[in-house]
N, C-alpha and C positions, 0 to 999 in steps of 0.2 A: 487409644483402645476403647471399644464401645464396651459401655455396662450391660450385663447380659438384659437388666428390667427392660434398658431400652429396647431390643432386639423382640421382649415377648410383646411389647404394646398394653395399651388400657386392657384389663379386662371384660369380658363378654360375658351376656348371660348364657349356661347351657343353652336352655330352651330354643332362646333367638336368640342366635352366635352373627349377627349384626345387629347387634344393639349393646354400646358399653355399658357395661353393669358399676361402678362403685360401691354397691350397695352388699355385702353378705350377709349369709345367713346364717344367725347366731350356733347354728345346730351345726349343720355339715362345714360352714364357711364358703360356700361356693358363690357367687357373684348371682347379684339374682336382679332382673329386670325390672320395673315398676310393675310390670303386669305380674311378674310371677310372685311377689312381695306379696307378703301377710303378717300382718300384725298379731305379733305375741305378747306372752306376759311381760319376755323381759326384751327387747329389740324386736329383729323382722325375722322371718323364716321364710324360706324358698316353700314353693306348692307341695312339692315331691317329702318335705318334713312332714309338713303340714300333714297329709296324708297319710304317711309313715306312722304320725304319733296317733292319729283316729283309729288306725287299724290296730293301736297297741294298745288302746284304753276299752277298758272291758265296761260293754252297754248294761245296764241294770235290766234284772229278770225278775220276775215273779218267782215264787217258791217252786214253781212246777218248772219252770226252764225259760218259759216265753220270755221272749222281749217286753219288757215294761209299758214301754212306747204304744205298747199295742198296734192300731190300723184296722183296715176294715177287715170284714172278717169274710176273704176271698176263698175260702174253701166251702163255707155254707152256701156264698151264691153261684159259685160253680154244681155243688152237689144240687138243689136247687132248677138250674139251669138245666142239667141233666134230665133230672127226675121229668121238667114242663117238657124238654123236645120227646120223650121216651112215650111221654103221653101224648101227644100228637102223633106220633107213628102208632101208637093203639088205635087210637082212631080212624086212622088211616086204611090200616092191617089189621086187623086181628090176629094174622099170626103172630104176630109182635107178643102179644100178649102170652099166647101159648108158649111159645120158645124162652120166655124170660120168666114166668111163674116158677114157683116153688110148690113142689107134690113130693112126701116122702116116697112114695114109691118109685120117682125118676134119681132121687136123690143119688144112691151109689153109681150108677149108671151114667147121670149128668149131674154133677158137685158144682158147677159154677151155678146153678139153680141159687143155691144158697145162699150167695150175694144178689146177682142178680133181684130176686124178686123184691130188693129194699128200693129199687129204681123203679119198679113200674108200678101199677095203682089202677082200680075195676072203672073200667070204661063206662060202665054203666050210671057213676055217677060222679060228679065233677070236686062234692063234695071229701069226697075220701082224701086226695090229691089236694087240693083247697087246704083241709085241714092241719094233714102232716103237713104241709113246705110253710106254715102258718107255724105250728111248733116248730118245725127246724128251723128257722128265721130266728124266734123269739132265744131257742136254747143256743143257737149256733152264734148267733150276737155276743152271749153272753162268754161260753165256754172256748169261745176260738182265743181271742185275747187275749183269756186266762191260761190257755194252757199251751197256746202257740199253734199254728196250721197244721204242719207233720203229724202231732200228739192226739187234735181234736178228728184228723180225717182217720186215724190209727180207731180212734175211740169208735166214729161211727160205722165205720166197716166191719170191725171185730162184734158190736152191736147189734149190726146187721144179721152176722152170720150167727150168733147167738141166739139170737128172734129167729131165725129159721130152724137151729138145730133146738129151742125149746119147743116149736110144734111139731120135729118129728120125736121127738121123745114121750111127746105129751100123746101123738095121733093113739087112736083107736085102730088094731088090726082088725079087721074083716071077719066077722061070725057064723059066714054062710055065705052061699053063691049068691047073687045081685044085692050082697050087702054092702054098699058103696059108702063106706066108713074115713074117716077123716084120711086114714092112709092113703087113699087115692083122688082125696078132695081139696083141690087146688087152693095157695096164699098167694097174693101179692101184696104191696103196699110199704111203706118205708116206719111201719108202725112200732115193726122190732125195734130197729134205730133208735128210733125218735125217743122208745121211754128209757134206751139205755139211757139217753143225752137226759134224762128226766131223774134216773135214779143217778146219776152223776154230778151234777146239780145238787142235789139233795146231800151228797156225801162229802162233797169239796165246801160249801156253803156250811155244811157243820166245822168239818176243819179249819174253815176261814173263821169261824165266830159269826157269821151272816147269818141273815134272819131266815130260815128255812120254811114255814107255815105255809105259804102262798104256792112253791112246788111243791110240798106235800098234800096239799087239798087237790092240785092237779092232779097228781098223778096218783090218788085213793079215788076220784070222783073216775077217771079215764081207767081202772082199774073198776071200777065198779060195771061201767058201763059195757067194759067188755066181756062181762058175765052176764051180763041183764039180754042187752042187746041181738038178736041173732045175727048170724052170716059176720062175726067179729071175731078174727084169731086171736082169743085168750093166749095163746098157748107161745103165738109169737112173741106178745106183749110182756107176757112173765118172763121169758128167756131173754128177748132182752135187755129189760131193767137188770135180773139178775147178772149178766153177763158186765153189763155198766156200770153197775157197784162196785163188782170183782174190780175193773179196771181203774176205777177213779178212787177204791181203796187201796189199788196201789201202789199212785200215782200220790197218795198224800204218804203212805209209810217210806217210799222213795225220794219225799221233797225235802228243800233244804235253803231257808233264806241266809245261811250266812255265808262263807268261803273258808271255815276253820277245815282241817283232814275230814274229820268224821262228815261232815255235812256233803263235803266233794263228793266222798265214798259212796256216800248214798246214792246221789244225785246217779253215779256209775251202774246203779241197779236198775235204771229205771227202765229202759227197754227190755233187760231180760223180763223186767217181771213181767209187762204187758205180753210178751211172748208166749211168760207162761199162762197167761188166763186165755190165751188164743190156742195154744197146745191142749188146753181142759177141755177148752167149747169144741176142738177137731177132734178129741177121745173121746168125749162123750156121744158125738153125733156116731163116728165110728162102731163105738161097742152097742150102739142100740142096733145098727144094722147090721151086724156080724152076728145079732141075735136073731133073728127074720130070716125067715126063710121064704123069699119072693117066690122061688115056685111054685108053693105051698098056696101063696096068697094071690098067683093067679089063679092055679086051681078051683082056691075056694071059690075067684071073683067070676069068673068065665066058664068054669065047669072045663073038665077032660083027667 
């Protein structure tokens, strides 16, 4: 009578089932080839543990959620990338420019204005463009790592839109007929953005215990300048740093370095609340135009 062991043969490895395995894997037991062999703490493990247990061990984050590990910071050179092809098609086009600017008085009418104009930047001179992808560079180095890609592209869009809806908040309505007042006096430029990413910086570097001084002289000196200076939207600049604080205040009342309940819990808040500072900047831009009456402010601008 044959022994059934006889009848199954030496064992094989899954992977390559011609090749005898002798060798198992302390985890599963399953026969595992030299190739598929890995060396553990205590024996060998087949690939497929191996695996198995990397996807089970939780990678270390930063208080804000990111990856530890950090890496480069692919969302700033993509945003970046964007902002330099958008300014070659200015060049190219002019209308380019036109169709992506920000004018409160297009605003209800065409809202994607409101992002848009953080991507494009005044043809007229190379320096505007130079400057901010120079900030975004230096802050987006900085804050992409710290707070992970998802959180930092959330920060600078919402930013974005911020810096647009503090210049129609801030615009001047029209006094008289060819009184061509900030309401119908075109933004571009990614300047909104960039100071959210400025006052954001400023608000996480305090919560981290970091040295703060050096972006705060920035962005009091770039805050000066935008008062001094003409043909420079103050108005975007304030809305949004402001809009950037909102968010990176609270992005630290939602952080949480340990894994005890309370800290998890927290941690659970954290998109609503960026939500809710993105829901404030969409009501606020809303209730200022619900107050306008465009007819009115053609009238006064064009006469009839």
């Amino acid at each position: 009578m044959t022994h059934p062991a006889a009848e199954q043969g030496p064992p094989v490895c899954p992977r390559h089932p011609d090749r005898v395995a002798y060798v198992r894997c302390q985890r599963c037991g399953r026969p595992a080839c030299p190739d598929c062999q890995r060396a553990a703490a205590v024996g060998v493990q087949c690939r497929d543990c191996v695996a198995e247990g990397a996807r089970q061990v939780r990678r270390p984050t930063t208080r804000y959620g990111a990856d530890a590990a950090g890496g480069r910071p692919t969302v700033t050179l993509v945003i970046v990338g964007l902002c330099v092809l958008v300014y070659v098609a200015q060049l190219a086009q002019p209308e380019v420019t036109r169709q992506l600017m920000f004018l409160p008085a297009a605003a209800e009418e065409q809202p994607w204005r409101f992002l848009t104009a953080a991507f494009a930047h005044s043809p007229s001179t190379v320096m505007h463009i130079l400057f901010n992808m120079y900030a975004l560079w230096i802050t987006g180095s900085y804050l992409e790592p710290l707070l992970g890609r998802v959180r930092f592209l959330a920060l600078y869009l919402i930013s974005a839109l911020g810096g647009s809806s503090g210049y129609l908040l801030l615009a001047r309505l029209p006094e008289g007929r060819g009184d061509f007042s900030g309401w119908v006096t075109p933004t571009v430029g990614a300047s909104g953005a960039v100071f959210g990413l400025f006052a954001a910086v400023l608000v996480l570097n305090r919560h981290l215990g970091r040295r703060t001084a050096g972006i705060l002289v920035i962005l009091v000196a770039n805050t000066v300048i935008g008062f001094v200076v003409p043909g420079i939207a103050w108005q975007a600049h304030l809305g949004g740093a402001v809009t950037g604080g909102l968010l990176a205040a609270a992005l630290v009342v939602t952080s949480s370095s340990g894994r005890d309940p309370a800290a998890v819990a927290r941690r659970r808040w954290q998109w609503p609340a960026l939500l809710a500072v993105l829901a404030l900047v969409v009501a606020a831009a809303v209730l200022r135009l619900a107050t306008v009456d465009e007819q009115a402010v053609l009238r006064m601008l064009y006469g009839g």
